[in-house]
N, C-alpha and C positions, 0 to 999 in steps of 0.2 A: 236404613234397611226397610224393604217392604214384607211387609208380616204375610205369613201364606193364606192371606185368606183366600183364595180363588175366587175373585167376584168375577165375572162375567157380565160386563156392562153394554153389551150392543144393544139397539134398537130391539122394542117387543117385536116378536114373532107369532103369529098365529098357531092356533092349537093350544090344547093343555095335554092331554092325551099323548101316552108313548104306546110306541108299538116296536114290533120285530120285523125288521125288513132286508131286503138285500140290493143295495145300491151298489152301479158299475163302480169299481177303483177309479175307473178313468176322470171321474167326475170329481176326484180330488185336485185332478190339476189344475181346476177352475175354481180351486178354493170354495167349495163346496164345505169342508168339515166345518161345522160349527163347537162342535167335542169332541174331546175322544175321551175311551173307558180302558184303563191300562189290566192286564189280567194276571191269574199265576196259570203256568203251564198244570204245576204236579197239581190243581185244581179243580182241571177240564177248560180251563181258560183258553179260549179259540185266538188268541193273542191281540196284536191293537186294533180296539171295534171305534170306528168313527159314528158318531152322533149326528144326525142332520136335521134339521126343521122342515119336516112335510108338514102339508095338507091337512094333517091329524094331529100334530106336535113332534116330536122327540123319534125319530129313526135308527134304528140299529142297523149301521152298513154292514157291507162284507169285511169281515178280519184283514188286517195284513196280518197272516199267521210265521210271518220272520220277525214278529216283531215281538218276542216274550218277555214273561215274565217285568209288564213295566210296573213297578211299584209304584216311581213316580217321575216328575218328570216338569220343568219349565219351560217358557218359551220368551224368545226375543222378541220384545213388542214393538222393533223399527223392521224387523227383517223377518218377522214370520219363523224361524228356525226354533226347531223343537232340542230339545237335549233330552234325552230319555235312558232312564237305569235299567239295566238287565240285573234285577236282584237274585244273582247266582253266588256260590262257592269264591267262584272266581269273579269278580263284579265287573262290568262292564259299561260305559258311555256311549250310546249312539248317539248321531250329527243328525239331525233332518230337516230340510227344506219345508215349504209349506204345504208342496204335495204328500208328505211324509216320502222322499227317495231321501234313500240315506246318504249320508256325505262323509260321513267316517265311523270310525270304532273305536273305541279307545278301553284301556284299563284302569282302573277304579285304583288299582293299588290295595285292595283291602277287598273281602268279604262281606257278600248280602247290603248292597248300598241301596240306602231305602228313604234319603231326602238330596235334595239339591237345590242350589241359590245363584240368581245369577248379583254382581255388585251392580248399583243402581248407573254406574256408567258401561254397565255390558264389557267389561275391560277382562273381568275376573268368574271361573267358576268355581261352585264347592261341591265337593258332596260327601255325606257324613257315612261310612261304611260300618253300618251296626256291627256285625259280628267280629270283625276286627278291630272294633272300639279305634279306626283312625276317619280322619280329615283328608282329603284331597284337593289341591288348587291348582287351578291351571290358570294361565294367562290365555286371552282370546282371540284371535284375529280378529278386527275391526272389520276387516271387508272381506272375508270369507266365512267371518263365525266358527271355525273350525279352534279348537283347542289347541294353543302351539308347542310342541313338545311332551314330556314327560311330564305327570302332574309331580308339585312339592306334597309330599305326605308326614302329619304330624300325626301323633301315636299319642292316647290318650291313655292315661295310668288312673286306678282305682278300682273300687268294689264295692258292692253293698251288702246288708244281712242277709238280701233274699239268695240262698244258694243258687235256688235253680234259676233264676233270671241276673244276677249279678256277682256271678262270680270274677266276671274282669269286665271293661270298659265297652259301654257298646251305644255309639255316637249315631242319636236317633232326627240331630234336626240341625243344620246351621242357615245364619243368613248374615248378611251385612249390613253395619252402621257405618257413624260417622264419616257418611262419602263412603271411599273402600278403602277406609285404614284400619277398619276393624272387622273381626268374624268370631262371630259367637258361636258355640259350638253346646247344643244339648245335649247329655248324657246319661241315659238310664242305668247304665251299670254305674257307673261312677256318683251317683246322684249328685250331681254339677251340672251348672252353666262353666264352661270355659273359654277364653277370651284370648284370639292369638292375631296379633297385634301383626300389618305388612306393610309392608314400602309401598307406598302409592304410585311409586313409577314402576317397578320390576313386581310387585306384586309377589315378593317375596314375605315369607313367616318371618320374622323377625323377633319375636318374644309369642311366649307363651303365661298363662297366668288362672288361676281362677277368679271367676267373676261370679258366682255364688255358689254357694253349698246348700241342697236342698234335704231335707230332714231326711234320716238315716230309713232308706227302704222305700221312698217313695216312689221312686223310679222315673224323675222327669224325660218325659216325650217331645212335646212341643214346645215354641213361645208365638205369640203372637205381640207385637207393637198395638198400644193404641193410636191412632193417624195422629193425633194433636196433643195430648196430655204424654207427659213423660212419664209414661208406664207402660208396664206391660203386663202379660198373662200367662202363666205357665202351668200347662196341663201335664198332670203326672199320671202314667198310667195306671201305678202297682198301689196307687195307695187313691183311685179316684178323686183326684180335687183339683182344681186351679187356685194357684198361689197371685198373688197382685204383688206387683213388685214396681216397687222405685226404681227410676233408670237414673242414675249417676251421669255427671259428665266425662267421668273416666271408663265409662264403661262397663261399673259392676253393679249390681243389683241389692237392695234390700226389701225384705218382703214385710209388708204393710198388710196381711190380710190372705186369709187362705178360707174356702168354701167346699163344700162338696159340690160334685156332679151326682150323688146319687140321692134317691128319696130318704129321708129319712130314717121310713121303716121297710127298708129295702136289707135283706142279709144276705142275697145269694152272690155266685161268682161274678165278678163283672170287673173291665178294666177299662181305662178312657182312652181314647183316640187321638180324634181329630180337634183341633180351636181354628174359629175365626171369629172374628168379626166382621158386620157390614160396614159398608162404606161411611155410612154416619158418623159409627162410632159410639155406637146409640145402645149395642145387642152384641152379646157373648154367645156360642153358640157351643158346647162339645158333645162330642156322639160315645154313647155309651155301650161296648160291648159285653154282652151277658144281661144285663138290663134292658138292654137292646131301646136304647133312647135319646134322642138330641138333647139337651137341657140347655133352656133358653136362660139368659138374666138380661137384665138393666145393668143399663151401666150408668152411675150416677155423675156428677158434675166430679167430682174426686177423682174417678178411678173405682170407688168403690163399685162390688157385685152385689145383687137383690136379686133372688131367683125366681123368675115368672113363670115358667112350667117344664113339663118334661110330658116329651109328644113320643108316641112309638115310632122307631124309626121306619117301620114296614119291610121290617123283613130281622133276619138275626147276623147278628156282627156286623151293625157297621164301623165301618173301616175310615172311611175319608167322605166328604160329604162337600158341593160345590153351591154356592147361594150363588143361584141368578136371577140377581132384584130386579133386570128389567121385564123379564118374564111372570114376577110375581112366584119364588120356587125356589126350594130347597132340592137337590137330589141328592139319594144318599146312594153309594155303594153299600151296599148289605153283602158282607164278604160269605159268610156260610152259607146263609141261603140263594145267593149268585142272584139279583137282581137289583136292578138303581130304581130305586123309590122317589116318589115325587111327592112334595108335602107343600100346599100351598103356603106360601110365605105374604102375608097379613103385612100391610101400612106400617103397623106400630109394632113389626117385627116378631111377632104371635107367629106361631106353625100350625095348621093344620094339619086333620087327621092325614096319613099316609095311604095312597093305593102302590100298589106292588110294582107298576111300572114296569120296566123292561127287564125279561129274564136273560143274565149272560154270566154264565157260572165263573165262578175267580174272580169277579171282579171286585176290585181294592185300589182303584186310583179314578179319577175325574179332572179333567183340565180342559178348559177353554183355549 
C-alpha cells in the first residue's frame, strides 16, 4: 500500500513565489497542469483550480467550475487519469483524462466521500464514504481506466463517546496492502482500523474483520505507511495524536507509541488533519486545525516519533497539505481562510516560516 503522502517529485522548477492568474483551459491539453487545488462549492470554491509553474512560481489557472466540491482525489501514474470525489449527500466518482475531460461519473454508494486509493497494480478502486460510515470498490478497466460496473459496498458498524461526531460509522481513509488482497479502512466514528480481505482476481470483499481498535473517542482519520520499517502512523483527529503502530503480517496493527500533535501548553479547540511523510522516511509531518500548525518529528531508526517543531501553517484550518521536495515546499490548503500557503521545506526537513501564497476560497484538497 502506498501511504497518502502526496509527494510531488519532478524536476525543480523556477520561482518560489505564487500568484493569482488566469491561464487559457486550452493549455491543459498539452499537459500543462502541474497541480490542482480541489474546493467546496457551499464555500465560495470556484471548483477545480489548476496550478502551473510560471515565471514567478506557482499559478492559479481558470477553474473548471463543473468540477465541485473535490475533496479528494488520486491519479494513475502510467495513464495520467484523475479519479476525483464530489463530496455531496449523494457522493459521486468522476473519470478524467489528463486534460481533465471527464470520461465518466459514477456513484459512490454512500454519503460525502472524502478519501480514495487506487491498489498498487491499478486493478482495484476505493473510496471510504464518511457520512455513510461505508467502503466502495470497483474493479478497473486496464485500458480504459474507467471503473467497471457497479462498485461492491461494505457498510461499517460502530460508535464512539463523542455524540456529536460518533454517533454511527463514518470511514474517513482507505488504501491497499499486501499486493491488492488487502484494504484497510479508517474509521472516526467507529474508532477502528478495519481490514476487508478480496479475491485478487475478481477483486471481490470476501471477509471483513478488525484490524485495530483505537482508544475510546479518539476519532482516527488517517494512516500513513513508513516506505521500509513495518510500521505505520495514525492520526486521529478528535483527540490530536498520532499513534505508531506495528504492522502484523496478517494485517492488523498494535500500537507501540502514541504522541501529541499539539504544544504542550496549548488548551484551545483544535483537531488534526492531514499525515505524511517524505520520501526518506526520515519526517512526520500532521497539520493542525484550530492551532493552525504543521507539526514536524523525527523519525527515529525504530519507528519511534521525537517532535522537532510546530510552524504556523499560514493561514487558519489547514486541511490537506502537499510536500514538494523537489522544489524545496510544503503547501498547505488553509481551508477557512481559503488560501494554499507555501512554507519553505529545509534539507533536514525543518519548515519555514509560511507567506499566505495563493488566495482561493474552499480550498481543502492538493494533488499532483
Amino acid at each position: 500500500m502506498t501511504s497518502p503522502a502526496l509527494l510531488f517529485s519532478r524536476r525543480a522548477l523556477v520561482g518560489t513565489a505564487m500568484a493569482l492568474g488566469a491561464l487559457p483551459s486550452r493549455l491543459l491539453a498539452h499537459n500543462s497542469v502541474e497541480l490542482i487545488a480541489g474546493t467546496y462549492a457551499r464555500e465560495g470554491g470556484p471548483g477545480l483550480v489548476p496550478l502551473t509553474a510560471g515565471p514567478s512560481g506557482w499559478v492559479a489557472g481558470r477553474p473548471f467550475d463543473t468540477i465541485r466540491n473535490a475533496s479528494f482525489g488520486v491519479r494513475a501514474s502510467a495513464s495520467g487519469i484523475r479519479y476525483l470525489l464530489d463530496e455531496q449527500e449523494k457522493g459521486r466518482l468522476g473519470v478524467y483524462d489528463r486534460g481533465l475531460r471527464r470520461l465518466g461519473d459514477f456513484s459512490t454508494l454512500g454519503s460525502d466521500p472524502c478519501h480514495a486509493a487506487l491498489s498498487p497494480d491499478g486493478r482495484l478502486l476505493a473510496v471510504a464514504n464518511y457520512s455513510s460510515g461505508s467502503v466502495a470498490v470497483w474493479r478497473v478497466d486496464r485500458d480504459t481506466g474507467r471503473p467497471m460496473g457497479e462498485a461492491q459496498l461494505v457498510v461499517h458498524t460502530g460508535s464512539g463517546p463523542n455524540s456529536a461526531r460518533q454517533a454511527g460509522p463514518h470511514a474517513h481513509w482507505v488504501g491497499f496492502t499486501m499486493g491488492s488482497k488487502l484494504l484497510h479502512a479508517v474509521d472516526l466514528g467507529a474508532d477502528a482500523i478495519f481490514a476487508h480481505m478480496l479475491d485478487p482476481r475478481s477483486g471481490a470483499i470476501v471477509s471483513s474483520s478488525l484490524a485495530y481498535r483505537a482508544p475510546a473517542g479518539s476519532g482516527p482519520r488517517h494512516l500513513a505507511r513508513h516506505p521500509r520499517l513495518r510500521i505505520a502512523y495514525l492520526v486521529s483527529e478528535l483527540a490530536n495524536t498520532v499513534t505508531i503502530l506495528t504492522v502484523h503480517p496478517n494485517g492488523t496493527f498494535a500500537a507501540k507509541g502514541i504522541v501529541s500533535t499539539l504544544p504542550a501548553a496549548f488548551a484551545g479547540p483544535s483537531t488534526a488533519a492531514h499525515i505524511a511523510l517524505n520520501s526518506r522516511g526520515t519526517r512526520l509531518y500532521v497539520s493542525n486545525r484550530g492551532h493552525d500548525s504543521i507539526a514536524v518529528f523525527a523519525i527515529g531508526a525504530d519507528g519511534g516519533l521525537t517532535l522537532l517543531q510546530h510552524v504556523g501553517s499560514g493561514g487558519r484550518g489547514p486541511r490537506l497539505f502537499l510536500l514538494v521536495e523537489a522544489r524545496g515546499e510544503m503547501l498547505v490548503a488553509n481551508q477557512r481562510s481559503g488560501n494554499v500557503a507555501r512554507l519553505p521545506l529545509d534539507h533536514d526537513g525543518r519548515l519555514g516560516a509560511a507567506d499566505h501564497g495563493t488566495s482561493i476560497p474552499g480550498v481543502v484538497f492538493l494533488s499532483a
